[in-house]
N, C-alpha and C positions, 0 to 999 in steps of 0.2 A: 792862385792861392784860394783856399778853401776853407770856412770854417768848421770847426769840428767841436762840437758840445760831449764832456767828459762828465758822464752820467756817474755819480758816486751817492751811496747812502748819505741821507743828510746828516751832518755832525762832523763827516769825512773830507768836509772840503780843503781844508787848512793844511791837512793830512798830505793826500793828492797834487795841492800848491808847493808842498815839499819838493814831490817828485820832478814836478814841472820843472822845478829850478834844478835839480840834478841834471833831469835832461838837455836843460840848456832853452826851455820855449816858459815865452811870458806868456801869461795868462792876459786875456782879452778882460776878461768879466768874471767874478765869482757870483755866482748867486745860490740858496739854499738846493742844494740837490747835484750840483755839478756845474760844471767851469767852461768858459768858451776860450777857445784857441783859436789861431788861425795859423795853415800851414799846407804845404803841397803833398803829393802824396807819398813822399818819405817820412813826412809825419805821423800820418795813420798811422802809417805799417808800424812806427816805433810807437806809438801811443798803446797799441796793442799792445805789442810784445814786450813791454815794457811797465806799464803801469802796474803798479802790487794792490793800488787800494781803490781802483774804480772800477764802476759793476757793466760798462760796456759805452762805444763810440759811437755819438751820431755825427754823419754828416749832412751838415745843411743843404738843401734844395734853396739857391736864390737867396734873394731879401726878404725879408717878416712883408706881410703887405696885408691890406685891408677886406675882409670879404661881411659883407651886410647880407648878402643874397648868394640863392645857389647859384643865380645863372653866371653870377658876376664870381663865384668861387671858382666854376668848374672853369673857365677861361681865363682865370689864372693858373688852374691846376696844370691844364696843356699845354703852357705855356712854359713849363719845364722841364732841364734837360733826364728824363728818366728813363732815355735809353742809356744814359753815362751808366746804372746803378742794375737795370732792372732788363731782362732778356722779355721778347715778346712772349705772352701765352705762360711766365716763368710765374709759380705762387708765388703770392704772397699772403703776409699775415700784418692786418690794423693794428692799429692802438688811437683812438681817438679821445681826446678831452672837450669840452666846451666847458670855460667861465665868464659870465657875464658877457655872454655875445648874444647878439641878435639869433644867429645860427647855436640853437643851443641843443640840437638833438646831434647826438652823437652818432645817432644809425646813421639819419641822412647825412651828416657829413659825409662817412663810411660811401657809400652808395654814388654817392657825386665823386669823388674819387676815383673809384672802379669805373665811371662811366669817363672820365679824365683820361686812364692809365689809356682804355681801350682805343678811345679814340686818338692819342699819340700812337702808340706802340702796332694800331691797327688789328688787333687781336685780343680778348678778354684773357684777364689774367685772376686764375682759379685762389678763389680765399679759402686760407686756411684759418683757423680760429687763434689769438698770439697765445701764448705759455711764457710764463719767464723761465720754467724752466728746462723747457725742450723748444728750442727754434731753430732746428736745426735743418727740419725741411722747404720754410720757407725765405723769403725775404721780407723783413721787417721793417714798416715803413709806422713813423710817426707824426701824429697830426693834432698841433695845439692848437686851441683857438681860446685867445684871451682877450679882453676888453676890445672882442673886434678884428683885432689883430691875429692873424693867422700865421706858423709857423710848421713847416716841413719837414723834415731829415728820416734819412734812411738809417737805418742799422750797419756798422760794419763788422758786430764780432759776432754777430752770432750768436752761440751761446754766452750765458751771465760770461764775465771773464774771471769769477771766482772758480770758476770750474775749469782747474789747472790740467784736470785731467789722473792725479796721482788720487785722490780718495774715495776709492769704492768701496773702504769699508769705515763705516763710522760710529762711537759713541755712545753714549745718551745725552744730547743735548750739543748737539754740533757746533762748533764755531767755525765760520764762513772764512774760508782764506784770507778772502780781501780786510775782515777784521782786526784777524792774526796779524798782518803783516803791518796794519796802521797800528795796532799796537806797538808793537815791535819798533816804528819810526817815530811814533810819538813819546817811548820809552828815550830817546837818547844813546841807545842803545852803540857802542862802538865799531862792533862786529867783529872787536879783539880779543876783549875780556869773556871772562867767562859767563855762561847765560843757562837759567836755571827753570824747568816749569816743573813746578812739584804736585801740579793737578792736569797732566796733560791730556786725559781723555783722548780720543785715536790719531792726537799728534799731531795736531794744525800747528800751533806755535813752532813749537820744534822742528819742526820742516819749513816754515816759513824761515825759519831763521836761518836754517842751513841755506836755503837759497839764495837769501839776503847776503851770509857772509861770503857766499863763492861769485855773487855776482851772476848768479843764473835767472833770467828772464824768468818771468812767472807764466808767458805763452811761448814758452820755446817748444812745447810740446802737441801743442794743439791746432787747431785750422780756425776761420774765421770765414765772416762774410765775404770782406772785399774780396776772398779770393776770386769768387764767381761773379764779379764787376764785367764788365767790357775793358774798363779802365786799370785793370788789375796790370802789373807792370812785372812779370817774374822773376825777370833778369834783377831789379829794383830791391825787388821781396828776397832772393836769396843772397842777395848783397847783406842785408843787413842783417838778416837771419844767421850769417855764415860768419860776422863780426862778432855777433852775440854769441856764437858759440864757443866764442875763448873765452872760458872761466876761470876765476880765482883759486888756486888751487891751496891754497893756504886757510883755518880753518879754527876757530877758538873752541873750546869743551863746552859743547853743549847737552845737559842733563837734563831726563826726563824722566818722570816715574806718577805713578798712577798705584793706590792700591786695590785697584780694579784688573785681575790678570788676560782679561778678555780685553779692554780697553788696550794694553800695554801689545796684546798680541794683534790688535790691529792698525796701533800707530806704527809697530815695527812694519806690517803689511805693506802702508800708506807712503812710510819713507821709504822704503827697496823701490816700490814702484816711482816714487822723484829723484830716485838714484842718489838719496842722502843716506844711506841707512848707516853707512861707515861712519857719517859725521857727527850720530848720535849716539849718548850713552842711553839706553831707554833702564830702567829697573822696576821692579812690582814692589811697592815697599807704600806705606802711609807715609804722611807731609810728616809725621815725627822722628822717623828711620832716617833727614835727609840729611847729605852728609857734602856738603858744598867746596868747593877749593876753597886752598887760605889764600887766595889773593881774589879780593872783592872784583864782585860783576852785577849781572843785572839778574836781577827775578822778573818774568812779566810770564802773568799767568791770571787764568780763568776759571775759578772754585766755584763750588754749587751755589745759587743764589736764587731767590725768587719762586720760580715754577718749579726750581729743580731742586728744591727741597725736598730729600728722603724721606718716604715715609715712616714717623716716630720720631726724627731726629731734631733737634734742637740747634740752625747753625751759629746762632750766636756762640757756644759753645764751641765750636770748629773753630768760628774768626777766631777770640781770642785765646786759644790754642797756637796757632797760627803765628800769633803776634809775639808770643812767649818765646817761639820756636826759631821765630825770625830775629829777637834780640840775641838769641843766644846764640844762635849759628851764622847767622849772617850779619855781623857786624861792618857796617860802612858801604854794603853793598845798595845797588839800587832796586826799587821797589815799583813796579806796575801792574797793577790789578784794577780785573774786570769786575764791577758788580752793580747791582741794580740799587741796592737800601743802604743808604748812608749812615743808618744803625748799624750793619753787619759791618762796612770801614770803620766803623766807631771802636765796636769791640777790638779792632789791634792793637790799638792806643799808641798810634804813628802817626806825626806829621805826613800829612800827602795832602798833595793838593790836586785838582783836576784837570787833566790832559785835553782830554775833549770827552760830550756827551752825544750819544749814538740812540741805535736801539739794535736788537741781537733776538731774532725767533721773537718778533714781534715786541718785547720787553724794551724799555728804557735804561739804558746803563750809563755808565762813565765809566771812564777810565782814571783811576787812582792813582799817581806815583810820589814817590820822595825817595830820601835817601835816609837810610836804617842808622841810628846813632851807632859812633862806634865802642869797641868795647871799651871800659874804663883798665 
């Protein structure tokens, strides 16, 4: 057994804990930024292929232990098993912190390491510089040092695991898959009723959700670190890979519309490429055109806010437009929205209360929901 640290944007964790419990694994620890498990290597591989709202896997090296000095770090560093993870002479790529430690230069940590890997592995292993978001050529190894206290763990996905692999064309102003789909779970959402984004921009929500209702993995499409382990189990991997690919075929109306016809023609792109595109209704039309089923579902959707304020435009004027639109068309249906100023939630003039708070392209948001009076 192994522990394995479930790295999620902070605000996300509650979110994530959700998923935990679907899958059937308690959580060890929650702390701000992501969650510790513990579990064998059938865990990974589902933790991967599985999680909607975490940004990637580490696995632990050993116990947390104490390092005051390099000599006394790098003879713990060798000390671990990092041919499980890492092939002789194989790059990698750092990520080092120091707080409040003795050892508080980050290069020489860096540097005692690499003289670590070598003298295990008997061969220097070539650094490459990390990227969050390209690491896909090397192995990514992490290294905390906190009050003292030193802490290990390898990478095993790879790339972010918001990068499902379906959206290569995007927007103005992206929202991150892993977002999408905590919205989506923190919404209450049934994955029966019907589900509405009437600001969809190139169609994260909307394909989050189609995903979500067919039961399709959010890495069924992609490759990961462990693949390139020692310890990597194939037989193990297509097992569970090959379970996950029975999906739900069954499928509630999901509507999307943007009155951006650029936008509209690259959510369509995004879903053909996640193999949703049937499951959605996409149209070009303003949030005023929307024309909802008469049997109440969910709105969760992400409107201009903050940075992405148009130039000339006034969005208080939008919200409550917005809110007009929403008593009148959508009566009893539920309500989740993304935004950053609790003035722009003000102007709908709706009960909603707060789901969880995040941040989104650097911005601080929350998440908005309730449920829309119905009609008299």
């Amino acid at each position: 057994m192994d522990n394995y640290f479930i790295v999620t944007t902070p605000g996300l964790e509650s979110i994530t804990a959700l998923e935990l419990q679907g899958l059937g694994i308690s959580p060890l620890e929650i702390e701000p930024g992501g969650i510790l498990v513990k579990g064998e290597l059938a865990t990974l591989y589902r933790l991967n292929l599985h999680l909607r709202t975490a940004s990637r896997i580490l696995a632990r090296l050993g116990n947390f232990f104490r390092a005051t000095t390099f000599p006394g770090l790098k003879l713990r560093l060798v000390a671990l098993p990092w041919e499980r993870f890492i092939s002789p002479g194989q790059p990698i790529s750092l990520r080092v912190t120091c707080h409040h430690s003795r050892l508080y230069h980050s290069d020489a940590v860096a540097r005692t390491l690499l003289s670590a890997l070598e003298k295990r592995l008997g061969i220097p292993s070539p650094l490459i510089p990390a990227s969050e978001e390209d690491n896909q050529a090397s192995q990514l190894i992490v290294v905390r040092l906190q009050d003292d206290i030193c802490t290990v763990s390898v990478d095993s996905s790879g790339e972010p695991l918001y990068k499902r692999g379906y959206r290569l064309a995007v927007a103005k102003a992206p929202l991150r898959e892993t977002l999408a789909a905590a919205m989506l779970i923190a919404s209450g959402w049934d994955k029966n009723s019907p589900l509405l984004d009437p600001f969809c921009g190139s169609g994260t929500i909307p394909i989050e959700a189609a995903l979500l209702a067919r039961s399709i993995p959010p890495g069924i499409h992609r490759s990961f670190a462990f693949m390139h382990w020692s310890t990597f189990d194939t037989n193990l991997w297509k097992s569970i890979h090959g379970q996950s690919s029975i999906v739900n075929g069954l499928i509630p109306s999901i509507l999307a519309s943007d009155r951006d016809a650029g936008a509209i023609r690259m959510a369509q792109a995004n879903a053909d490429r996640a193999g949703v595109l049937q499951d959605i209704e996409f149209k070009c039309q303003a949030v005023s055109s929307i024309s909802p089923p008469e049997n109440p579902g969910w709105i969760v959707t992400n409107p201009p806010y903050g940075a992405r304020l148009h130039q000339g435009g006034d969005l208080r004027d939008l919200y409550a437009q917005f809110g007009n639109i929403l008593r009148q068309e959508c009566p009893g249906w539920h309500l989740s929205l993304l935004c950053s100023d609790h003035l722009l939630t003000g102007q709908l003039h709706l009960p909603l209360e707060t789901a969880f708070s995040t941040t989104n392209g650097g911005i601080r948001v929350r998440l908005s929901r309730g449920i829309l009076p119905p009609s008299n």
